[in-house]
N, C-alpha and C positions, 0 to 999 in steps of 0.2 A: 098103507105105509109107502109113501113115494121113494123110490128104488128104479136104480138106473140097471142093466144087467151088464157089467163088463165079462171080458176072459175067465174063467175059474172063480166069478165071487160078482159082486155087486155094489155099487156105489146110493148111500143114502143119503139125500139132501131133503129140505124145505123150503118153502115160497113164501114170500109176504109180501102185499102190497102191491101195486102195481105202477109202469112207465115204465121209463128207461129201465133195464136191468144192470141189477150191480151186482158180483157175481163176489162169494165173501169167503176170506180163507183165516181159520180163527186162530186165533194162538194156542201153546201145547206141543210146537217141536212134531215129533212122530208122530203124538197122539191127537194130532190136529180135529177137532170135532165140534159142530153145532153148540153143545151145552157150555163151551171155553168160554163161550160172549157173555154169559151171565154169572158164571160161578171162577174160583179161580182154580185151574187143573191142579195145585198142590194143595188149596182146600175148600172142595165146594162149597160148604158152608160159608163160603164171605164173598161179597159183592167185587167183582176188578173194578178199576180203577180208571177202566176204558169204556167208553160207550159203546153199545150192544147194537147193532145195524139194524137187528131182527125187528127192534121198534122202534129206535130213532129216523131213521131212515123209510120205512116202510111209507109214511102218510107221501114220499115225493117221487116214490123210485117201486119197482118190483126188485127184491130183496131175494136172492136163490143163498142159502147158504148150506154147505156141505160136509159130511163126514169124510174123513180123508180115508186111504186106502189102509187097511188093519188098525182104523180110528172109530170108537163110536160102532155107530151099526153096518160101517163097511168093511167088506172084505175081499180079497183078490191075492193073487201069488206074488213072491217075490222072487227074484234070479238075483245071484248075488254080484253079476254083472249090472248090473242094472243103475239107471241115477235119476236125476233131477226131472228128465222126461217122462218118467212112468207116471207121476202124479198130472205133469203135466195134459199127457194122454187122456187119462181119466176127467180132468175139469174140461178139456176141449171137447171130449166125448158127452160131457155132461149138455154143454152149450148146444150139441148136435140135438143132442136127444129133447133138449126142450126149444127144438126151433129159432135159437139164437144167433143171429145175425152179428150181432155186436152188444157192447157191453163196458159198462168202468168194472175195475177191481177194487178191492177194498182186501187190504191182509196185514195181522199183526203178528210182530214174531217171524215164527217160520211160513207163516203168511204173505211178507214182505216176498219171503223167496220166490215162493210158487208165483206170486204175481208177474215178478220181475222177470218170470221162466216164460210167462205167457206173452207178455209184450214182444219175448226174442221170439217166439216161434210162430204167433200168431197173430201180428204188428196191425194186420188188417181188421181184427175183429176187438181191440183195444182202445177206448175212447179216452181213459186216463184211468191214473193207478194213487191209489190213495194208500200211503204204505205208514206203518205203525210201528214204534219200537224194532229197526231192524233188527235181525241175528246179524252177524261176522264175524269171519277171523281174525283176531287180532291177538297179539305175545300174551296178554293178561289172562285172555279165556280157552286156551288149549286146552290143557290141563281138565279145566274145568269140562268142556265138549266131551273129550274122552271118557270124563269118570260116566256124564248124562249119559251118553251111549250104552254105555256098559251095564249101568243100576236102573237106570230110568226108560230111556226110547225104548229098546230093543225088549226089554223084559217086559213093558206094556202091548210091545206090537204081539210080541208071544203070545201073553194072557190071551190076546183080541183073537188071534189065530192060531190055536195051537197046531195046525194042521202045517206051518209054515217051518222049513228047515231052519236048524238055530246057528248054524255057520255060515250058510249065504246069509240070512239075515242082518247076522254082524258084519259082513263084509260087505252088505249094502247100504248101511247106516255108517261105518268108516269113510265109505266111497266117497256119500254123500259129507260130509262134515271135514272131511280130508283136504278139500278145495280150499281156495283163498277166496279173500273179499268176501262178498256174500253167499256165497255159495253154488249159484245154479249160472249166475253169469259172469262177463269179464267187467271190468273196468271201461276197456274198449267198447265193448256192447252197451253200457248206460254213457258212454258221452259220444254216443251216434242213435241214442234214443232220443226221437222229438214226441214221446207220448208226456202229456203235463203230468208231474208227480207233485203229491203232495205229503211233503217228507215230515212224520212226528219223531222224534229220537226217542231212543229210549237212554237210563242212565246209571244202567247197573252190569255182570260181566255179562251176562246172558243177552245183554240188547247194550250194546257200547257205544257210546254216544260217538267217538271219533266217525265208525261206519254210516253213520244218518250223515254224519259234517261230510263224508267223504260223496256220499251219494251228492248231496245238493249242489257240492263241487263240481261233480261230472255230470249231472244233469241238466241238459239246455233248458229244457223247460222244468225247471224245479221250484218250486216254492217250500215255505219252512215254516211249522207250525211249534214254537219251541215246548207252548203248556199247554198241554193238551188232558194231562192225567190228574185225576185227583179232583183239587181244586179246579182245576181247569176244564175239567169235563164238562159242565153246561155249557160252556165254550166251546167247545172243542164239537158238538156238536152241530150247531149252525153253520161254523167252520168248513166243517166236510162236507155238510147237504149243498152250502153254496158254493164252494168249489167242483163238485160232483157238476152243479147245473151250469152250471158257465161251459161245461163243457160235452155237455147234451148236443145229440146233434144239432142241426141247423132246421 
């Protein structure tokens, strides 16, 4: 079983395919995990609506994709200080550990986040960011953030770890969901980003379409993929392999 060894717990990821690496963060909020790309986290049983990297992508690219921290089969502590860079730590720890040099993203959901977390901290080791139904803040989904946190993240990250204390927990999961915009960065930070993005909205409260519109806005190098899901998925597929290669090294 491929396992990274962090702090107090251990990070699980898989590979597929080979070239460029594209480094993949999957939908699922807290309980971010490998299995999200094929099933959909509120009912495995039925197919998403989004293309799976694990095989679309594998024939062009090396495919790393990972369980997040108290997601799937990883695990590591949490401080209820703690934010956006812990996860962050653990994918750039991931990148060390398999010899990665550089790398595109690919992230749907709270995928978009962490991506967007990695181009601010690690701009060097970022060749473009292919982001999926953002998360946001926005008036409509507070409410909504707050109840997920409370019934759904936090209670999944528990099951995943019960070894993890239940009031930092929650005050690390408020931390994080407490910010504006997108969560892990500023406004300022993506319109003094020149990494190319290539923005899909999503268009429900959970992924709000204004936050994609706001991205491509502040985006120098942004592009905008509006159908991407459903119907649009056979689409939506060639779409990101040749956006991906266009921006392959030299």
């Amino acid at each position: 079983m491929p396992t990274m060894p962090i702090e107090g717990g251990e990070i699980y990821y898989e590979e597929y395919g080979a070239g460029v690496p594209v480094l993949c963060f999957s939908p699922g909020s807290l309980r971010s995990q490998i299995s999200f790309w094929r099933s959909l986290p509120r009912d495995p049983a039925k197919t998403p609506a989004w293309m799976d990297p694990t095989s679309s992508l594998a024939p062009h690219f090396r495919v790393i994709a990972m369980d997040q921290r108290n997601a799937g089969r990883s695990r590591g502590p949490i401080k209820a200080d703690d934010d956006w860079a812990l996860y962050a730590r653990d994918q750039i720890g991931l990148l060390d550990h398999l010899g990665i040099k550089q790398c595109h993203v690919l992230g749907a959901c709270i995928g978009v986040t962490f991506a967007l977390k990695l181009c601010e901290m690690v701009p060097d080791r970022i060749l473009s960011a292919a982001l999926m139904q953002p998360i946001g803040r926005v008036p409509d989904n507070v409410e909504y953030t707050r109840k997920q946190v409370k019934e759904t993240w936090v209670p999944g990250i528990l099951k995943s770890n019960p070894a993890l204390d239940a009031a930092a927990t929650y005050s690390f999961a408020e931390r994080l969901f407490g910010t504006d915009f997108v969560h892990s960065v500023s406004r300022e930070f993506v319109s003094a980003c020149f990494k190319p993005m290539l923005i899909m909205p999503g268009n429900e409260v959970a992924h709000p379409a204004p936050v994609a519109e706001e991205l491509l806005h502040l985006a120098p190098r942004g592009e905008y993929l509006k159908f991407w899901k459903g119907e649009g998925r056979d689409y939506s597929v060639p779409a990101i392999r040749d956006f991906l290669l266009r921006h392959n090294p030299a």
